[in-house]
C-alpha positions in Angstrom: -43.8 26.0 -13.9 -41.0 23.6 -13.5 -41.0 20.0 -14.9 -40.8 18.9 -11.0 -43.9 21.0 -10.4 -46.0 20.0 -13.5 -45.4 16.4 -13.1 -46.5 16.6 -9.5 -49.6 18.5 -10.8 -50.3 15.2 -13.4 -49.9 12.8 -10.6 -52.2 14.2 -8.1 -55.2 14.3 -10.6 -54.6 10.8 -11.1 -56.4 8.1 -9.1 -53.8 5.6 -7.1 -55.0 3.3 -10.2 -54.1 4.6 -13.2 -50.3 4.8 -14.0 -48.3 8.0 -15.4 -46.0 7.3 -18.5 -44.4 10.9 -18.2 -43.9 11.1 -22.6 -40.6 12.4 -23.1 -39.7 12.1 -26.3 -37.7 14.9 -28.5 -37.1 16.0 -25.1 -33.9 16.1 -23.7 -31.8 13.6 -21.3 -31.8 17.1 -19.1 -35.2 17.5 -18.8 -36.2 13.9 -18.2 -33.2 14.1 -15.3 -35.3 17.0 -13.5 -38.3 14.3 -13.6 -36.6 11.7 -12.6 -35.0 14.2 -9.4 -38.7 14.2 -8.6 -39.4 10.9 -8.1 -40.6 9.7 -11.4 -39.5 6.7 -13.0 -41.7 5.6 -15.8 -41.1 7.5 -19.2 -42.6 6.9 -22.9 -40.2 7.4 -26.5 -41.7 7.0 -30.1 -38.1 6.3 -31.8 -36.1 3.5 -31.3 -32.2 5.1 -31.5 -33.3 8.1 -29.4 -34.9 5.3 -27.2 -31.4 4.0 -26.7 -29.1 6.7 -26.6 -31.6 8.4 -23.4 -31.5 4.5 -22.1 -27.5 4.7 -21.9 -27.4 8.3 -20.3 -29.6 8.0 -17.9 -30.1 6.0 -14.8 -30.5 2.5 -14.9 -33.8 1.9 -12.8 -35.8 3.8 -15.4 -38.5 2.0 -16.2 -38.7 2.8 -20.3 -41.6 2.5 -22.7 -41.8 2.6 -26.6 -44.8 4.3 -27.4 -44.6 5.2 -31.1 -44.5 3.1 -34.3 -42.2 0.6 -34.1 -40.4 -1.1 -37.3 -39.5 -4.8 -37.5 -35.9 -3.6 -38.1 -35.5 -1.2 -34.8 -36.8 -3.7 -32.5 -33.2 -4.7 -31.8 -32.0 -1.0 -30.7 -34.9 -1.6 -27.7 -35.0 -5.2 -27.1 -32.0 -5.5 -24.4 -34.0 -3.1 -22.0 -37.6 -1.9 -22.5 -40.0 -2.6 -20.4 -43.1 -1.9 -22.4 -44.1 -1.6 -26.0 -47.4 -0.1 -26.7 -47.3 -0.2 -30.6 -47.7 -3.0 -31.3 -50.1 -3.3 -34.6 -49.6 -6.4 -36.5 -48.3 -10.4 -36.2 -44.9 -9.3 -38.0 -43.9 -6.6 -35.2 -45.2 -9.5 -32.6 -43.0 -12.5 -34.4 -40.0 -9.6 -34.4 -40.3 -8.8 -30.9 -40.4 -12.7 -30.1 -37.0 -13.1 -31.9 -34.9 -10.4 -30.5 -36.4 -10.7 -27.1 -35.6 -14.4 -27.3 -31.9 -13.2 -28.2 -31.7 -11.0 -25.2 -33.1 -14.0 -23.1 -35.7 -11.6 -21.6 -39.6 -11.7 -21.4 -40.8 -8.2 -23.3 -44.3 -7.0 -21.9 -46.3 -5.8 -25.0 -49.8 -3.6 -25.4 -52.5 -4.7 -28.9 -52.2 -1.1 -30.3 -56.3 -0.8 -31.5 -57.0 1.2 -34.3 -60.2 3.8 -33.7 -59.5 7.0 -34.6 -61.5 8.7 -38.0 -58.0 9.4 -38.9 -56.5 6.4 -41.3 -53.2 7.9 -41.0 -52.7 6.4 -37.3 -51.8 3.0 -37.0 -53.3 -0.5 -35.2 -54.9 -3.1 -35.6 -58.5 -3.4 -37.0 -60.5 -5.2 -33.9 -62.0 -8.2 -36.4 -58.3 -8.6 -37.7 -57.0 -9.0 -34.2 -59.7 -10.8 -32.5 -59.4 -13.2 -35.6 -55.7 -13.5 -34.9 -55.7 -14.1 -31.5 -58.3 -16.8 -31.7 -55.5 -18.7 -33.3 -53.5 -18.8 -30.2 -50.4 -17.6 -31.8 -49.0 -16.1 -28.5 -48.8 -19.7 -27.0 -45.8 -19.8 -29.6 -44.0 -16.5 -28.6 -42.5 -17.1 -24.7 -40.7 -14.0 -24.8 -43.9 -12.2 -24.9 -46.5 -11.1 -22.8 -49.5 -9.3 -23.5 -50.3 -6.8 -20.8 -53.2 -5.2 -22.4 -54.5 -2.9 -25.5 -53.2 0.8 -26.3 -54.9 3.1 -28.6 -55.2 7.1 -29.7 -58.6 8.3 -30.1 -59.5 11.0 -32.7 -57.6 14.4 -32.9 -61.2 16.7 -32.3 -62.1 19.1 -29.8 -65.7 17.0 -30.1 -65.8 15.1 -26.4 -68.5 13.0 -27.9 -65.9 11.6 -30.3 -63.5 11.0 -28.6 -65.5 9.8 -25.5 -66.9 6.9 -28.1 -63.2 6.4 -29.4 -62.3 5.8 -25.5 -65.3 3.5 -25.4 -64.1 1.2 -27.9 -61.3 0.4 -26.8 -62.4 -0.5 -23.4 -64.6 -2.5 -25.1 -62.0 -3.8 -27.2 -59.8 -4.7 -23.7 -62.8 -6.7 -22.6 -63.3 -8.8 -25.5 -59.3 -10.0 -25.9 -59.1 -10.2 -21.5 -60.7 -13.9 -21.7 -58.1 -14.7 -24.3 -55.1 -13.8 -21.7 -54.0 -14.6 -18.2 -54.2 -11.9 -15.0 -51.4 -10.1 -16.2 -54.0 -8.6 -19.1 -54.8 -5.1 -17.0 -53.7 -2.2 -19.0 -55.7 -0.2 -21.0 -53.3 2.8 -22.0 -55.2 5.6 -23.4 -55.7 9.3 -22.9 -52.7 12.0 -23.5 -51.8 15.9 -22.6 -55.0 17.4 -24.2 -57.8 14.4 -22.9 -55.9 12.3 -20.8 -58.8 13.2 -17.5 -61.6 11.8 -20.3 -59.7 8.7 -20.1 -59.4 8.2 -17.0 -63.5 8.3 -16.9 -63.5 5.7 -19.7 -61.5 3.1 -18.0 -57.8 4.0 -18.7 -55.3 2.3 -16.1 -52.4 4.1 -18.0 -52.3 7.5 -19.6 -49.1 9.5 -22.0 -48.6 12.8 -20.8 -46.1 14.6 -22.2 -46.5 18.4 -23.4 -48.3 19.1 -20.2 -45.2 17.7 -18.6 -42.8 19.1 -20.6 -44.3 21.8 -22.6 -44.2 21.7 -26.1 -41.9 19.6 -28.6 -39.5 21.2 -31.0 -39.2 19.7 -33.9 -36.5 22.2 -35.8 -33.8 19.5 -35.6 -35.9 16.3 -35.5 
């Protein structure tokens, strides 16, 4: 099936609620164009330069979103023109957002990335740690930022009781840092390709699609 027909196919097993970040990345600027020929506008990339270099090819009303780790140092490659960063997992990221969106004289809308996986190899913040933080008000200090929500990835299994509990925390997670934030705190982006429907039962209001979209990645020159 086409890109056109598969992201069609996403969108109407989605309720009106929950928002499609079409995943795009190692993809090319071709590919996203046939989505974006479709009607869609909201699409997700993991590094910062390839971030940029699709942001300058393609059309402007894009709306773009950093979903993967993000490094202090790469914040500036994104800062002029994202409109959402998932990733981000600790105070230093937050402070270097704060800077370079300050620089760019720009608000920058961000998501907690919550760590819940079994897997210590993916990244976010420890709940404790966080809620700790944030009791410290330190976002009062950063008015270039504001905190939309949390983000997580639940555990690579094909056990739906895991990853239904992983999905579980972090809506639970989302309600214990919402009194902490204004009305803007709505998104809880969770679910992908291979469990993305499972999210949507837990609570998700944003899910990353991407090799359902676009089939799979090729890595070979990545």
């Amino acid at each position: 099936m086409s890109v056109a027909s598969q992201i069609a196919c996403v969108r109407r097993s989605l309720p009106e609620r929950v928002t499609l970040v079409a995943v795009s990345k190692t993809h090319p600027a071709e590919l996203i164009r046939e989505a974006y020929e479709a009607g869609h506008r909201i699409f997700g990339e993991s590094r910062p330069q390839e971030l940029r270099e699709k942001y300058e090819a393609l059309p402007k009303d894009i709306e773009w979103h950093m979903i993967g780790h993000l490094q202090t140092n790469k914040v500036k490659y994104i800062a002029p023109f994202v409109r959402l960063i998932h990733s981000v997992d600790s105070a230093r990221l937050a402070d270097a957002i704060q800077k370079e969106a300050a620089k760019c004289g720009r608000t920058i809308d961000i998501l907690l990335e919550i760590h819940v996986a079994e897997e210590e190899t993916k990244t976010g913040w420890n709940i404790g740690e966080l809620m700790d933080y944030v009791r410290t008000a330190p976002f009062a200090r950063m008015p270039n930022l504001c905190v939309r929500g949390v983000m997580g990835i639940a555990t690579n299994t094909d056990d739906e009781a895991v990853i239904r509990r992983d999905f579980g925390e972090l809506r639970r997670c989302f309600e214990l840092l919402r009194p902490y934030f204004g009305a803007r705190f709505d998104t809880l982006s969770m679910g992908m390709s291979h469990d993305y429907p499972l999210a949507v039962e837990c609570g998700a209001t944003m899910v990353r699609v991407g090799s359902l979209i676009f089939g799979e990645r090729d890595y070979s020159e990545k």
